[in-house]
LOROTI-978364 format. One record per atom (N, C-alpha, C): atom name; x negated, y negated, z; chain; residue in three letters. Coordinates in steps of 0.02 Angstrom, whole numbers, plus 50000, padded with zeros to 5 digits. Each point is the difference from the previous one (the first is absolute). Layout:
BEGIN
('CA'; (X; Y; Z); 'A'; 'ala')
...
END
This chain:
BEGIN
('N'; (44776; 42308; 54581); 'A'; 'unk')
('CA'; (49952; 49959; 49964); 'A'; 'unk')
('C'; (50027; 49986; 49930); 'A'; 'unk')
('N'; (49990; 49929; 49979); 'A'; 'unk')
('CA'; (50015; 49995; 49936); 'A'; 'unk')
('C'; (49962; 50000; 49930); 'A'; 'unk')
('N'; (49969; 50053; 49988); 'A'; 'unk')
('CA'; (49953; 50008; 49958); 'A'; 'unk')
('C'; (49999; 49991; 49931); 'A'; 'unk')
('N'; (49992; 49959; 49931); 'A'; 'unk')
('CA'; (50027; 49980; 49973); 'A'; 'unk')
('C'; (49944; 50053; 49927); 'A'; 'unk')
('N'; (49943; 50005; 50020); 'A'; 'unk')
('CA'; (49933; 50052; 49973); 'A'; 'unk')
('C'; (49965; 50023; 50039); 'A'; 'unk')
('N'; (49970; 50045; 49965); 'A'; 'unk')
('CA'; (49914; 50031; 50056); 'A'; 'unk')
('C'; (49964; 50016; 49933); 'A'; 'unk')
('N'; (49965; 49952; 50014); 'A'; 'unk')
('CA'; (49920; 49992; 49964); 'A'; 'unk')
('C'; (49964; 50079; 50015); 'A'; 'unk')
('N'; (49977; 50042; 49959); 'A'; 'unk')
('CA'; (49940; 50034; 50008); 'A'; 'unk')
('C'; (49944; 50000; 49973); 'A'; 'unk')
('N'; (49951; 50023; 50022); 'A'; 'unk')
('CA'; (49929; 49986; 49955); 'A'; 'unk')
('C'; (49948; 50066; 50050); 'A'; 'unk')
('N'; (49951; 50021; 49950); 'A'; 'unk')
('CA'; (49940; 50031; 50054); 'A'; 'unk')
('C'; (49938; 49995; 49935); 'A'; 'unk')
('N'; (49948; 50028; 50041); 'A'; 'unk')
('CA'; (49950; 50007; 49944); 'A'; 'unk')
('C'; (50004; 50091; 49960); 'A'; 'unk')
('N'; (49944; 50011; 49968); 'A'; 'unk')
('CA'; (50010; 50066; 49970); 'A'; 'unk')
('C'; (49984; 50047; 50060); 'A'; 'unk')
('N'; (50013; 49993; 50059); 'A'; 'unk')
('CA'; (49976; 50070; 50056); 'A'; 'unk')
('C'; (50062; 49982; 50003); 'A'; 'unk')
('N'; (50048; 49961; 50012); 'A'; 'unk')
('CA'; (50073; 50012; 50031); 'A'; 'unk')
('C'; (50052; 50007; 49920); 'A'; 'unk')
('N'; (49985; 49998; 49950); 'A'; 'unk')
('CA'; (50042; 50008; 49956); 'A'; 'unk')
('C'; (50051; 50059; 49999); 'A'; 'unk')
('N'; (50001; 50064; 50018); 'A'; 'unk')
('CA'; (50035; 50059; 50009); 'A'; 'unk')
('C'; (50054; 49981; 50061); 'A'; 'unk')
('N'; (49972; 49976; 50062); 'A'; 'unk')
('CA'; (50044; 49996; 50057); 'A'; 'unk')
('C'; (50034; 49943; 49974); 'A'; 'unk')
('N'; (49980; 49948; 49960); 'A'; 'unk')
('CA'; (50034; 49923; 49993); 'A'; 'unk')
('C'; (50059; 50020; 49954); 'A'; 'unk')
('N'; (50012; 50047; 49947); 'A'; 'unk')
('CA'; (50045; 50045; 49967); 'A'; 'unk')
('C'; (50027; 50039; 50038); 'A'; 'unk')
('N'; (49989; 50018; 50045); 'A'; 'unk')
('CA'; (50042; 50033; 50049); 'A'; 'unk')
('C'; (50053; 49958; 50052); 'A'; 'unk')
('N'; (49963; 49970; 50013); 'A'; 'unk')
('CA'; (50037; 49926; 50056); 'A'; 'unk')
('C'; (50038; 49962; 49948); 'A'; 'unk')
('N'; (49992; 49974; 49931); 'A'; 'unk')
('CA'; (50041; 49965; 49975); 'A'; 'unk')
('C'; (50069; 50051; 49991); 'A'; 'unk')
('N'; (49999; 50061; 50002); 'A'; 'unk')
('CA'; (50060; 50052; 49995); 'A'; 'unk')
('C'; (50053; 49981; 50081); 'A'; 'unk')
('N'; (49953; 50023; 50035); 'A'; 'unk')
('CA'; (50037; 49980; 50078); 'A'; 'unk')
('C'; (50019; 49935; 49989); 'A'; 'unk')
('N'; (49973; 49959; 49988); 'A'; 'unk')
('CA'; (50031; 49935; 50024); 'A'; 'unk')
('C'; (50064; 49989; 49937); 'A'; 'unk')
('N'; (49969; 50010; 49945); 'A'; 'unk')
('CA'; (50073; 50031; 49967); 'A'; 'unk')
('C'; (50058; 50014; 50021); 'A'; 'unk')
('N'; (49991; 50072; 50027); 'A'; 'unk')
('CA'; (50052; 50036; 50033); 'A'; 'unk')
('C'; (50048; 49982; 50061); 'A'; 'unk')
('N'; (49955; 49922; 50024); 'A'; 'unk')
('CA'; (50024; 49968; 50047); 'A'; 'unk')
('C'; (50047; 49937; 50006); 'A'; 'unk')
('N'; (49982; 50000; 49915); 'A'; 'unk')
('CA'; (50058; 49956; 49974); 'A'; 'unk')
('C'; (49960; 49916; 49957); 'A'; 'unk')
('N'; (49934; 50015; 50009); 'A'; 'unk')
('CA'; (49967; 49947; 50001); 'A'; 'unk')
('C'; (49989; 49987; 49912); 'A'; 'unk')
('N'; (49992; 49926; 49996); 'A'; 'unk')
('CA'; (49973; 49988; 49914); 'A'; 'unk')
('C'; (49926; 50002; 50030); 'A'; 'unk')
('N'; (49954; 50061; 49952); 'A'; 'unk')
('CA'; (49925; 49979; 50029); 'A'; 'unk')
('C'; (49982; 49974; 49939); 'A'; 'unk')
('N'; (49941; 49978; 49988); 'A'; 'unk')
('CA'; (49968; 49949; 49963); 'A'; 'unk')
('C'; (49913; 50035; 49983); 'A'; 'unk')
('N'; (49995; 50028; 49977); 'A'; 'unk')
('CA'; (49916; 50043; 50011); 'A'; 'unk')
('C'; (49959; 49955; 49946); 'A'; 'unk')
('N'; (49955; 49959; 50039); 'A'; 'unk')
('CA'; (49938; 49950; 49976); 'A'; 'unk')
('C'; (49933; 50051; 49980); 'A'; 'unk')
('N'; (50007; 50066; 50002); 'A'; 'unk')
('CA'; (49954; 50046; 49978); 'A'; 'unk')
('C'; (49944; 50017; 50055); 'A'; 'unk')
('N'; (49946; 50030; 49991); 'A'; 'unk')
('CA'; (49971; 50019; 49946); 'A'; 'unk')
('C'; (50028; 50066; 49969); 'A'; 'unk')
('N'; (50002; 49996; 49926); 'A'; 'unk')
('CA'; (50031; 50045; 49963); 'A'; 'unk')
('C'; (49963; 50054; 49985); 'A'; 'unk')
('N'; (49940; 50018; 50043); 'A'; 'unk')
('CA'; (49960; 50064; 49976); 'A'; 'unk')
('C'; (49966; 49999; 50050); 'A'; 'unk')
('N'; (49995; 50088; 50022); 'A'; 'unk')
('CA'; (49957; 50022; 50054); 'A'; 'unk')
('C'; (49928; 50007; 49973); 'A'; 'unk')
('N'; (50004; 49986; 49932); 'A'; 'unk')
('CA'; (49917; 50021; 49986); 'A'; 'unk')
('C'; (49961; 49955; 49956); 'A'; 'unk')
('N'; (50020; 49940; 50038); 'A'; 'unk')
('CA'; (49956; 49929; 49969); 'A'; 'unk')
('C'; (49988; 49975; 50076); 'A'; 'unk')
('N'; (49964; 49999; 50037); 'A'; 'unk')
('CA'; (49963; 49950; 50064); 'A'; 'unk')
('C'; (50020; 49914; 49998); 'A'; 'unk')
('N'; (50069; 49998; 50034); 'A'; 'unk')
('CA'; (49996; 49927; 49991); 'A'; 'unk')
('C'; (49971; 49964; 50082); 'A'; 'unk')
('N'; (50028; 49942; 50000); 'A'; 'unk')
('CA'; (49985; 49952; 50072); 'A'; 'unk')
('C'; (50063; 49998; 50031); 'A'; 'unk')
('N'; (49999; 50019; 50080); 'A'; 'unk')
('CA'; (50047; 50005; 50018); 'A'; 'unk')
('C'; (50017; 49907; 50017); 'A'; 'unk')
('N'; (49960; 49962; 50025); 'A'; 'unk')
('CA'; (50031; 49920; 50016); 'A'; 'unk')
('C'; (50028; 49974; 49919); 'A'; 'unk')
('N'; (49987; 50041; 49955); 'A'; 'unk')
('CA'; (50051; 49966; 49937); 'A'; 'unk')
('C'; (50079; 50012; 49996); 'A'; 'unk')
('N'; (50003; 50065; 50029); 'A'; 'unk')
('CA'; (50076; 50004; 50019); 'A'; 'unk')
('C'; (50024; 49974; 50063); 'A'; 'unk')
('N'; (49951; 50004; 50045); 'A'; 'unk')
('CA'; (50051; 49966; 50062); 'A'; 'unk')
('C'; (50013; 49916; 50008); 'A'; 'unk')
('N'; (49957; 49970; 49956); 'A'; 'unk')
('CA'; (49997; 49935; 49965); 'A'; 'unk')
('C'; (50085; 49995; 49977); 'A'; 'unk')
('N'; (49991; 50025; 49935); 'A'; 'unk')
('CA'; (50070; 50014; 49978); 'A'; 'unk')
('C'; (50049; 50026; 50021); 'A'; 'unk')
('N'; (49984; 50059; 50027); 'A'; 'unk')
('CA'; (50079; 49989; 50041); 'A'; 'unk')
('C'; (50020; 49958; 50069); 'A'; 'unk')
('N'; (49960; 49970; 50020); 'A'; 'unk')
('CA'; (50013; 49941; 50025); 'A'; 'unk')
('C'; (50016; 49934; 49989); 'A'; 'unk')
('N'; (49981; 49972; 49948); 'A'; 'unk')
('CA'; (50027; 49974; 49958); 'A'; 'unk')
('C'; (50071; 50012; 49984); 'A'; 'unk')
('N'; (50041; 50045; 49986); 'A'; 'unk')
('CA'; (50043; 50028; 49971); 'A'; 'unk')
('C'; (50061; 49984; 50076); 'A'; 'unk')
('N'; (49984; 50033; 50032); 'A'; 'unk')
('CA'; (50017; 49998; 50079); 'A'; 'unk')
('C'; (50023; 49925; 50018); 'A'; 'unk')
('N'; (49962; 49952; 50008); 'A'; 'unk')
('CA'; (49992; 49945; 50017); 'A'; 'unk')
('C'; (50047; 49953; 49955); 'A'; 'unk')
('N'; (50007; 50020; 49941); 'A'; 'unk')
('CA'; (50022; 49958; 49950); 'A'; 'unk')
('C'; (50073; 50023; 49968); 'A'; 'unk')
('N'; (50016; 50061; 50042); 'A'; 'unk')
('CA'; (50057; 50039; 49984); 'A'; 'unk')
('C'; (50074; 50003; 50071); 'A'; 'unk')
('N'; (50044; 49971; 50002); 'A'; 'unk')
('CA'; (50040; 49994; 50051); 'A'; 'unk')
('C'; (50014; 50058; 50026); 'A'; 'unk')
('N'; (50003; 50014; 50060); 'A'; 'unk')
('CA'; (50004; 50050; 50041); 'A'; 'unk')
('C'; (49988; 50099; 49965); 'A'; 'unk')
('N'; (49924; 49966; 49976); 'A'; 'unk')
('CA'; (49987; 50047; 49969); 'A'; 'unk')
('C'; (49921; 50052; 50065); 'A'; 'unk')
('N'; (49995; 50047; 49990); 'A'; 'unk')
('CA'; (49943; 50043; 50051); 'A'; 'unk')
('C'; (49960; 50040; 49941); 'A'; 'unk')
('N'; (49945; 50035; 50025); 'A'; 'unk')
('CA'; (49944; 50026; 49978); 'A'; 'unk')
('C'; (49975; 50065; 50031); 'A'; 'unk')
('N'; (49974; 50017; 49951); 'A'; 'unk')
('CA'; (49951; 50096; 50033); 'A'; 'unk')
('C'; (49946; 50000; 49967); 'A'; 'unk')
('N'; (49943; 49995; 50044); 'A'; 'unk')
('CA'; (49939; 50006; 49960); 'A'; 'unk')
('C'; (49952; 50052; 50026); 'A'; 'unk')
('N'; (49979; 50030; 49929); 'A'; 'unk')
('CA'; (49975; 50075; 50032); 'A'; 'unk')
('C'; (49933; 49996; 49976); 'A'; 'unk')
('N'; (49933; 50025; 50029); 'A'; 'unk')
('CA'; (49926; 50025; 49985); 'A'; 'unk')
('C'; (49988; 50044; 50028); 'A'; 'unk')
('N'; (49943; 50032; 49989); 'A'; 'unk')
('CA'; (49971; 50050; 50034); 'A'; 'unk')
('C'; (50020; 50013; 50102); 'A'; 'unk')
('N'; (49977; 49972; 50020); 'A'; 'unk')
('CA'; (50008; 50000; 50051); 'A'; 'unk')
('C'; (50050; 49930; 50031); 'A'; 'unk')
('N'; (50012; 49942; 49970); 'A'; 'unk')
('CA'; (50027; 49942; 49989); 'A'; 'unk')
('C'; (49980; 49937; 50032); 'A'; 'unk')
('N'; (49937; 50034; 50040); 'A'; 'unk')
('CA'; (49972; 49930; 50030); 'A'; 'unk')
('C'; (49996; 49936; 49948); 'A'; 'unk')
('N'; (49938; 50046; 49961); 'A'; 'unk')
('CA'; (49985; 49920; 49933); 'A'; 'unk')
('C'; (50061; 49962; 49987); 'A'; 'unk')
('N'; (50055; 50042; 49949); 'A'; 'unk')
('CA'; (50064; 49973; 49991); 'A'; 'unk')
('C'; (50041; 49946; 50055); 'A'; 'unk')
('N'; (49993; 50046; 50068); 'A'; 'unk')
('CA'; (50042; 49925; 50056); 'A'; 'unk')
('C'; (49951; 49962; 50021); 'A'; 'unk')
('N'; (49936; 49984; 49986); 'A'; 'unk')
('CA'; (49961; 49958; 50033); 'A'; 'unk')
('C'; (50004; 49937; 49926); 'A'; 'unk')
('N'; (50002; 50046; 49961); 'A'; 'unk')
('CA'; (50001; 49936; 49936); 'A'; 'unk')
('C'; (50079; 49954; 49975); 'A'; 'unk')
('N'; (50047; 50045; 50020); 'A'; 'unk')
('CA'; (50079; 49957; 50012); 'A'; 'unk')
('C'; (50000; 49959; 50058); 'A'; 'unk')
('N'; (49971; 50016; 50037); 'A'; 'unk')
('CA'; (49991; 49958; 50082); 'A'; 'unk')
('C'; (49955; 49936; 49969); 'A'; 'unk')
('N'; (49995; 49989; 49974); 'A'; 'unk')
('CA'; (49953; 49949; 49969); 'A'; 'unk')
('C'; (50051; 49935; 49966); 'A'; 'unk')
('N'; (50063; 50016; 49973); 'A'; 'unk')
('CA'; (50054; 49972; 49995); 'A'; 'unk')
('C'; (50030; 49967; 50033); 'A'; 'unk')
('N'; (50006; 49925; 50011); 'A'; 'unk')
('CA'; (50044; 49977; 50059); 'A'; 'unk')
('C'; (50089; 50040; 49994); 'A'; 'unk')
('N'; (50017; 50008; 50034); 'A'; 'unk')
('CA'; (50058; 50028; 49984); 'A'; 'unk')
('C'; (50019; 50056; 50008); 'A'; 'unk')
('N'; (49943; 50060; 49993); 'A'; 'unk')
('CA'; (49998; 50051; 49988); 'A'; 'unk')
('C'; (49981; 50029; 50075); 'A'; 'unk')
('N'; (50045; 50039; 50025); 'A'; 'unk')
('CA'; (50010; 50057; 50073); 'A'; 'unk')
('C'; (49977; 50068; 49979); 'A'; 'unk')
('N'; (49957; 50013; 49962); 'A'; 'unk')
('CA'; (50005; 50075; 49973); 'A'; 'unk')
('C'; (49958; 50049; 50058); 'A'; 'unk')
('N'; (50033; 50061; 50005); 'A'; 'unk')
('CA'; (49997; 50030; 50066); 'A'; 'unk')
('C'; (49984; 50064; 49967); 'A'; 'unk')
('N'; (49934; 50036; 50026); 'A'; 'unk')
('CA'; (49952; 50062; 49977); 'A'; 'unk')
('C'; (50045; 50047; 50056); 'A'; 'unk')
('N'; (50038; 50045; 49971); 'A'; 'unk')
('CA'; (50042; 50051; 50068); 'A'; 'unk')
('C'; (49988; 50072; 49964); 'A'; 'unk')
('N'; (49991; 50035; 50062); 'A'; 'unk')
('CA'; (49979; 50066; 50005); 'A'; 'unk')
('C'; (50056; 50034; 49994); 'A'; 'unk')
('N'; (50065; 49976; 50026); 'A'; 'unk')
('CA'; (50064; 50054; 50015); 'A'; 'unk')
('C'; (50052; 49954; 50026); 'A'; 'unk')
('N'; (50072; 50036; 49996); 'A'; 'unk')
('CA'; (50042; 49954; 50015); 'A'; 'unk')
('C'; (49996; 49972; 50069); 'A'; 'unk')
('N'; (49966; 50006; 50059); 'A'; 'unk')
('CA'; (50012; 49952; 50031); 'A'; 'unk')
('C'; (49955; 49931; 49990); 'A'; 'unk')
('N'; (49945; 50012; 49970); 'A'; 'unk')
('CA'; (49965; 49945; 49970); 'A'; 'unk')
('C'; (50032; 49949; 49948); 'A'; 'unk')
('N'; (50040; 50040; 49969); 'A'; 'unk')
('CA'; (50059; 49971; 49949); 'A'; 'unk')
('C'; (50041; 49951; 50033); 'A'; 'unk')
('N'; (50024; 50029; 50063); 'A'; 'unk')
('CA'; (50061; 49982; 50042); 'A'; 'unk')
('C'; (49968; 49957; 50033); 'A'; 'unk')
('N'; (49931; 49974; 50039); 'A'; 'unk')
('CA'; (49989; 49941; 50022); 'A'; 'unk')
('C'; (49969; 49944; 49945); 'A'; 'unk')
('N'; (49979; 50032; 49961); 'A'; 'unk')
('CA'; (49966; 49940; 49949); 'A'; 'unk')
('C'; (50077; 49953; 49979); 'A'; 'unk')
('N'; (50051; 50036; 49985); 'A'; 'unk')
('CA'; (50056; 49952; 49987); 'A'; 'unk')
('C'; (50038; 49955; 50068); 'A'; 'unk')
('N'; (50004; 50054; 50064); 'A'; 'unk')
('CA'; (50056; 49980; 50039); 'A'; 'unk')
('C'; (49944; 49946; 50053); 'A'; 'unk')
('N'; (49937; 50014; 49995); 'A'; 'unk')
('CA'; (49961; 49936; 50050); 'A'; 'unk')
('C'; (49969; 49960; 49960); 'A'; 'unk')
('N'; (49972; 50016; 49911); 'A'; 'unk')
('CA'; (49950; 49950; 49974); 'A'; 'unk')
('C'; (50048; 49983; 49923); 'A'; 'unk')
('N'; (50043; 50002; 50000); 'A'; 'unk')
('CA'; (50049; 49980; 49937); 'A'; 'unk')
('C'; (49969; 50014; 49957); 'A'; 'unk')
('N'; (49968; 50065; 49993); 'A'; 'unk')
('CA'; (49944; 50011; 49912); 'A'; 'unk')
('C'; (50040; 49997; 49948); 'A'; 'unk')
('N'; (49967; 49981; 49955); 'A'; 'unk')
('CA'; (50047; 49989; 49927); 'A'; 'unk')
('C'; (49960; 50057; 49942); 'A'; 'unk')
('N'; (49957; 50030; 50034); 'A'; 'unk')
('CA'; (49955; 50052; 49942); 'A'; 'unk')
('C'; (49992; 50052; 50055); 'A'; 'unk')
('N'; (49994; 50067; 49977); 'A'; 'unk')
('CA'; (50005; 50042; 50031); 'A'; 'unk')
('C'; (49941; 50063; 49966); 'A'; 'unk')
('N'; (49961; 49988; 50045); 'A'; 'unk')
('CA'; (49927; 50031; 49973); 'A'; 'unk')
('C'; (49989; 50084; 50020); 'A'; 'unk')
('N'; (49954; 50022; 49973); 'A'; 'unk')
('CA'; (49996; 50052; 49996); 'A'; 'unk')
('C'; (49924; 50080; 49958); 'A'; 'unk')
('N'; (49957; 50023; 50046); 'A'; 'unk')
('CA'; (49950; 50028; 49950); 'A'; 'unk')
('C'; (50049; 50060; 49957); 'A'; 'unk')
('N'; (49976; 50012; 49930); 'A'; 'unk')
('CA'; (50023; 50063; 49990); 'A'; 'unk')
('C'; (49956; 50049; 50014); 'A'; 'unk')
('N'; (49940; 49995; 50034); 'A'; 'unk')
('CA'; (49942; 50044; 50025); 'A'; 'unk')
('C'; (50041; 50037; 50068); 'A'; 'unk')
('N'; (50019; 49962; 50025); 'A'; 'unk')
('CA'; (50007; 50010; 50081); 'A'; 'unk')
('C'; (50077; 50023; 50010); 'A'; 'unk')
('N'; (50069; 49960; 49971); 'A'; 'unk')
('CA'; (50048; 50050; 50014); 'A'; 'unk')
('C'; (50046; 50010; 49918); 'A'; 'unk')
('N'; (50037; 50075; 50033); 'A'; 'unk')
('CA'; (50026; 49988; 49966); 'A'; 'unk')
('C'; (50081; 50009; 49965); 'A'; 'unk')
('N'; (50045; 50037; 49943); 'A'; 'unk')
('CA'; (50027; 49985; 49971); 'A'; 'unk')
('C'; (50077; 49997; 50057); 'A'; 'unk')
('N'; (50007; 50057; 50039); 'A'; 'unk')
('CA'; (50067; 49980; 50061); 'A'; 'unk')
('C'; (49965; 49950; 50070); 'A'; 'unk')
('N'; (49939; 49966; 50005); 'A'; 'unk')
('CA'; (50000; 49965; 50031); 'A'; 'unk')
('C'; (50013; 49921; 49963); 'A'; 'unk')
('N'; (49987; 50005; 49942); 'A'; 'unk')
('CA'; (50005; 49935; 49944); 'A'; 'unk')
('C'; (50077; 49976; 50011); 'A'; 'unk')
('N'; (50040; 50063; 49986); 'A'; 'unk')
('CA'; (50075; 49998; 50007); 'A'; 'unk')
('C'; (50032; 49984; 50063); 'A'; 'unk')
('N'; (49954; 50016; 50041); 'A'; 'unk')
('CA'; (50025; 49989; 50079); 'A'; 'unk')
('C'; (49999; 49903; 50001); 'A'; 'unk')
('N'; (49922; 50008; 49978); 'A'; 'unk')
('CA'; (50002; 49919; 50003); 'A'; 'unk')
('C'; (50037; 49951; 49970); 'A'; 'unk')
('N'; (49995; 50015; 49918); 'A'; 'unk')
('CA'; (50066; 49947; 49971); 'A'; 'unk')
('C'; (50049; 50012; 50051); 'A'; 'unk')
('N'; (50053; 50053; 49991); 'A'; 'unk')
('CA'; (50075; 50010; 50049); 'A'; 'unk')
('C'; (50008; 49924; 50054); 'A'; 'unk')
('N'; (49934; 50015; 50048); 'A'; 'unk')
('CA'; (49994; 49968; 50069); 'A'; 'unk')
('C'; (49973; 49910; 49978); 'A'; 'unk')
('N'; (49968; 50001; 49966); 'A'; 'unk')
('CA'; (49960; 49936; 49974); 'A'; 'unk')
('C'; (50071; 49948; 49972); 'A'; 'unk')
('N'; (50018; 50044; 49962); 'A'; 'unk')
('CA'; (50050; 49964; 49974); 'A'; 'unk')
('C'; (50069; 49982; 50016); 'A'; 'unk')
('N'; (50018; 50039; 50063); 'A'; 'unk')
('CA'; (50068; 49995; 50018); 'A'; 'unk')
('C'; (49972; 49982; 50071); 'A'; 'unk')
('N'; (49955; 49963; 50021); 'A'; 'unk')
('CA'; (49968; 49980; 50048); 'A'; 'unk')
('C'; (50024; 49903; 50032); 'A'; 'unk')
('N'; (50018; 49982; 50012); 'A'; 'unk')
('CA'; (50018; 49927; 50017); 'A'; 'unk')
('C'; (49935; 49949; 50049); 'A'; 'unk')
('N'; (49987; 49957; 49998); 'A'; 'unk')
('CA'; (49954; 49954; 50023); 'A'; 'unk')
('C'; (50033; 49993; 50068); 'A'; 'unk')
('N'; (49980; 50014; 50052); 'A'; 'unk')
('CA'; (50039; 50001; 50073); 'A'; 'unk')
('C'; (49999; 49908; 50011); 'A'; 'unk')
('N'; (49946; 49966; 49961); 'A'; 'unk')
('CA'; (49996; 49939; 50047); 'A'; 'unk')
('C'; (49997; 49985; 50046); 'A'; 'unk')
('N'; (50013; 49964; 50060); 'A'; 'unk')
('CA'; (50004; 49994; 50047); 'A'; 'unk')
('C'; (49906; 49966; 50039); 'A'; 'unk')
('N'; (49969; 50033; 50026); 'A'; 'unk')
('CA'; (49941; 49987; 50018); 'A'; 'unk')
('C'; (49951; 50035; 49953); 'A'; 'unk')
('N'; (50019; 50040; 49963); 'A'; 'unk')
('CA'; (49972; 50021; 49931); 'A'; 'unk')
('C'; (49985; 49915; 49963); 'A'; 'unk')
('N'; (50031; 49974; 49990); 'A'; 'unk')
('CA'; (50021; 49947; 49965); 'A'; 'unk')
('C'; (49959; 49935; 49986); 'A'; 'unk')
('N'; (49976; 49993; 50056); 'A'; 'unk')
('CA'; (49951; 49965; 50035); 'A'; 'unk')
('C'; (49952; 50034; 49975); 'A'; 'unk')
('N'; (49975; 50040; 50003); 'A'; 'unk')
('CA'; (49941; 50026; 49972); 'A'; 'unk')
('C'; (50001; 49998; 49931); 'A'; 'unk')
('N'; (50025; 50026; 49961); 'A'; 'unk')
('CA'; (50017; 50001; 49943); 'A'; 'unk')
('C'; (49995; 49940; 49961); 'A'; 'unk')
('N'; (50014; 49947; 50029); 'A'; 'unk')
('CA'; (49989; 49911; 50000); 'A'; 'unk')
('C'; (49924; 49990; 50004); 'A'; 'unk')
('N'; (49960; 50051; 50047); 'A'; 'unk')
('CA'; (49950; 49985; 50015); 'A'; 'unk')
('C'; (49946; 50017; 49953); 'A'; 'unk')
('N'; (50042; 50051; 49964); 'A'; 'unk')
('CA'; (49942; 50040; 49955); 'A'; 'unk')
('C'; (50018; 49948; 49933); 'A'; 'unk')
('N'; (50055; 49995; 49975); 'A'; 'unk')
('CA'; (50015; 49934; 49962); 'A'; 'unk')
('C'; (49955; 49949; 49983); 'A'; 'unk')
('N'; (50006; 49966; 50046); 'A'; 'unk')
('CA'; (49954; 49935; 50013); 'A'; 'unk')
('C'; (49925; 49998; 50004); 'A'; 'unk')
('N'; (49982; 50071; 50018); 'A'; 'unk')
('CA'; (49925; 50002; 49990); 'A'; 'unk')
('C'; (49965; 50016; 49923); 'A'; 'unk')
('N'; (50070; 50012; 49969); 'A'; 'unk')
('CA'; (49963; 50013; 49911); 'A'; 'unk')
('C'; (50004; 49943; 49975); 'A'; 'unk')
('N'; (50026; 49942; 50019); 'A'; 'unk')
('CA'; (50024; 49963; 49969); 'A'; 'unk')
('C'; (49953; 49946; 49992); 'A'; 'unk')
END
C-alpha cells in the first residue's frame, strides 16, 4: 500500500488509546497527523472529528485514517456520512483484514471501551499492510460509491 499519511482523531473517551495507536502506527513507519481531541477531561462531539478527519482523508493523496470513541459506533456512522469515506468499525484483526481486502476502507475504526492496546496493534499491522483484493469486491465497492453520491 502506498500510504502517503494517517489522519487520527477520537473524542475525550478514546484520547489515551488514540496516544497509544499514534505510537504504533509510528513505529510502523507512518507520518500520523493527530486532529485531536487534546484532552481526556473536556467532553467534546465525536461527528466533529470524524467530519475532519475525513475531510483530511479525502483531500489528501493516498492518505488513510483511525478513528477512535468509546465504543466507535457514533464515530463510523458519522465518517460514513462522507461520500468517499469506507470507514470500517473492527473488533480484531480479522475484521481489519476484510474491511481492507473486500471493502477498500480508507478509515479504520475502532471503540476504546471494547478492545484493547495488543488488539489495536494487531489491527493497524493487518489494516495497513492489507491490499484491496478487487476483483468482485470491486463491483461492490462501486456500488457503495455511487449510492453516496
Amino acid at each position: 500500500m502506498n500510504i502517503s499519511k494517517v489522519f487520527i482523531a477520537g473524542d475525550h473517551a478514546a484520547y489515551d488509546l488514540k496516544n497509544k495507536c499514534k505510537e504504533i502506527l509510528a513505529n510502523l513507519g507512518f507520518e500520523v497527523i493527530d486532529l485531536g481531541t487534546d484532552s481526556p477531561d473536556i467532553s467534546v462531539d465525536y461527528p466533529d472529528f470524524a467530519y475532519e478527519l475525513s475531510k483530511k482523508v479525502l483531500e489528501t493523496k493516498d492518505s488513510y485514517g483511525v478513528l477512535i470513541c468509546g465504543t466507535g459506533i457514533g464515530i463510523s456512522i458519522a465518517a460514513n456520512r462522507n461520500a468517499g469515506i469506507r470507514c470500517a468499525l473492527c473488533h480484531d484483526s480479522f475484521t481489519a483484514k476484510m474491511a481492507r481486502e473486500h471493502n477498500d476502507a480508507n478509515v479504520l475504526c475502532f471503540g476504546s471501551r471494547v478492545v484493547g492496546i495488543g488488539v489495536v496493534e494487531d489491527m493497524c499491522k493487518v489494516f495497513f499492510n492489507t491490499e484491496f483484493a478487487c476483483g468482485r469486491h470491486e463491483r461492490r465497492v462501486k456500488k457503495l460509491n455511487s449510492c453516496l453520491n
